[in-house]
N, C-alpha and C positions, 0 to 999 in steps of 0.2 A: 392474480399476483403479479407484480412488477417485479421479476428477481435481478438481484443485480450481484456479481461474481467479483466481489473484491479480492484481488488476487496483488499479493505481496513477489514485487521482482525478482528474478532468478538471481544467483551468486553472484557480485566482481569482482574485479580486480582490485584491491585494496592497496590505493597508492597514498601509503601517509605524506607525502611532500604536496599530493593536489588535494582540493575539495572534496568531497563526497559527493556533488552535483555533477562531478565531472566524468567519476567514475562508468569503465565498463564493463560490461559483462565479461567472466573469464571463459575461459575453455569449458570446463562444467558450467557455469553459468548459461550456454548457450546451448548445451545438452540438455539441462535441466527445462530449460524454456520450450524447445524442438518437443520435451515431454508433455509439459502442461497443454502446449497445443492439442497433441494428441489426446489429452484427458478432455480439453476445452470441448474436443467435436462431439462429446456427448453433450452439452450442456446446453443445445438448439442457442445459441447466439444469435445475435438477431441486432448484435453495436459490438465494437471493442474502443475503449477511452482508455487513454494514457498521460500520467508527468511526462512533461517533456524532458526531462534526466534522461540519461543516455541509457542507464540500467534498466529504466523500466520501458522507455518506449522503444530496446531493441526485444525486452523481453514481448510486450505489446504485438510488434510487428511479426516475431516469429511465430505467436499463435495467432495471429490475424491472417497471415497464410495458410497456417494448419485448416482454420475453419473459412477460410475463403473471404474475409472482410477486410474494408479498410481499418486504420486504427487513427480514433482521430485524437489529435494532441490538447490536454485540458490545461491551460494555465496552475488554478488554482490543485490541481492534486499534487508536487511538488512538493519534498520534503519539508518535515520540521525541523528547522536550522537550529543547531546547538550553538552557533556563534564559537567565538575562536580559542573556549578552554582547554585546559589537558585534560583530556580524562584519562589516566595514567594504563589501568588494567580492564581487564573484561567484568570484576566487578565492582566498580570506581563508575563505571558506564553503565552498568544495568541499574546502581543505585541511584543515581545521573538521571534515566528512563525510569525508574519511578518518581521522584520527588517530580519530574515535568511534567507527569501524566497525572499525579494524584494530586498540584497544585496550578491546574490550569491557566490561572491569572498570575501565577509568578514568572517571574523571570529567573531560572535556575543559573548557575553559572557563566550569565549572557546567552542562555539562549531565548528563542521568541517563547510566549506561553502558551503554552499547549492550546488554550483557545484561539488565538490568531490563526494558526492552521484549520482547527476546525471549522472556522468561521470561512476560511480560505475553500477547503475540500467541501464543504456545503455548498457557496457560491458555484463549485466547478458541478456538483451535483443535479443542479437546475437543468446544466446542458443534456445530461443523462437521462431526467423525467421526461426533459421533452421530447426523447426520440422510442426506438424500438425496445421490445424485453422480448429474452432477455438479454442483457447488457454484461458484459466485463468492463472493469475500471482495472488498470493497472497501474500501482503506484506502488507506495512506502510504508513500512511496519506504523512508525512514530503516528504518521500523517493520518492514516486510516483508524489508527484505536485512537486517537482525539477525538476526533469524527464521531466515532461508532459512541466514543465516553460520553459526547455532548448532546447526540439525539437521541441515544437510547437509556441514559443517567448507568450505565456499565458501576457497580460497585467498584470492582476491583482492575480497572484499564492493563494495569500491568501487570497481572494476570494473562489478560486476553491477548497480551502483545508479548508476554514468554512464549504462548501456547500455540503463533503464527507462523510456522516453520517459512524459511526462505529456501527456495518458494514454494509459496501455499496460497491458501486461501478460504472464505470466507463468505456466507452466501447472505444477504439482505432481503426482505422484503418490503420493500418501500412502502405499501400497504402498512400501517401500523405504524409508523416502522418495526419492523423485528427484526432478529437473527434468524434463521432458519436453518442453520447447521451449525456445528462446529467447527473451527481451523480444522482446517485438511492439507495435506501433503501428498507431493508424489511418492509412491512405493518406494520399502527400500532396495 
């Protein structure tokens, strides 16, 4: 089995005036991360790979020390940009995250289609095959259920991208491909 520990970024700082790229981790955010590390050292790692966004590759670095590894930066795992719409409420944005996820090839509101990222987060995947398992990927909710929507045909994506707590995660078998677990979370 090639396992590979898709793991969804710890909390940030949610600064409406910057990017979401820019964003990073808050106080919890960095608790939360300091935890998954400790969960990570059961999971014999053997690679940890990250977006280079601030959120995930601080969330990256903090269990890449828990379990003793470097973390190396993937170009292609990098959010799915929604481009520069309002999306007014919390659910104006989840209906937002569905119509991107269950219409791959469109363009929702200016953002890219949900296939450009997967095709992106695959590309980054390659550097992953070629090394140790197993492996963590740390990146983004959007990015990773594209992904997961496009190799694995997922009926319902936005489903599987309600069900990814931040942070969580999510376990592959590249083999196959498969899932091999459920979205998982830290304790409450």
């Amino acid at each position: 089995m090639r396992l590979v520990y898709l793991v969804r970024h710890a909390s940030p700082v949610i600064q409406p005036t910057a990017p979401a790229e820019e964003w990073r981790l808050s106080d919890r955010g960095i608790e939360e991360a300091r935890a998954l590390g400790e969960a990570a050292r059961s999971w014999g790692l053997r690679a940890v790979y990250s977006s280079p966004e601030p959120k995930a590759m601080s969330t990256a670095l903090l269990i890449g020390d828990s379990v003793e590894l470097p973390v190396h930066a993937v170009e292609g795992f990098y959010e799915l940009r929604l481009g520069g719409s309002f999306i007014g409420n919390a659910d104006q944005f989840s209906e937002t995250i569905r119509a991107i996820l269950e219409q791959p090839e469109a363009s929702v509101r200016g953002s890219e289609p949900a296939s450009a990222p997967a095709a992106r987060f695959a590309a980054g995947m390659r550097s992953v095959e070629a090394g140790p398992f197993p492996a963590a990927v740390v990146a983004h909710g959007r990015v990773m259920i594209s992904y997961l929507a496009s190799v694995l045909g997922i009926e319902d994506p936005f489903a599987l991208w309600r069900s990814l707590p931040m942070p969580g995660w999510i376990v592959l078998d590249l083999d196959g491909p498969k899932l091999v677990s459920e979205p998982e979370g830290l304790p409450a």
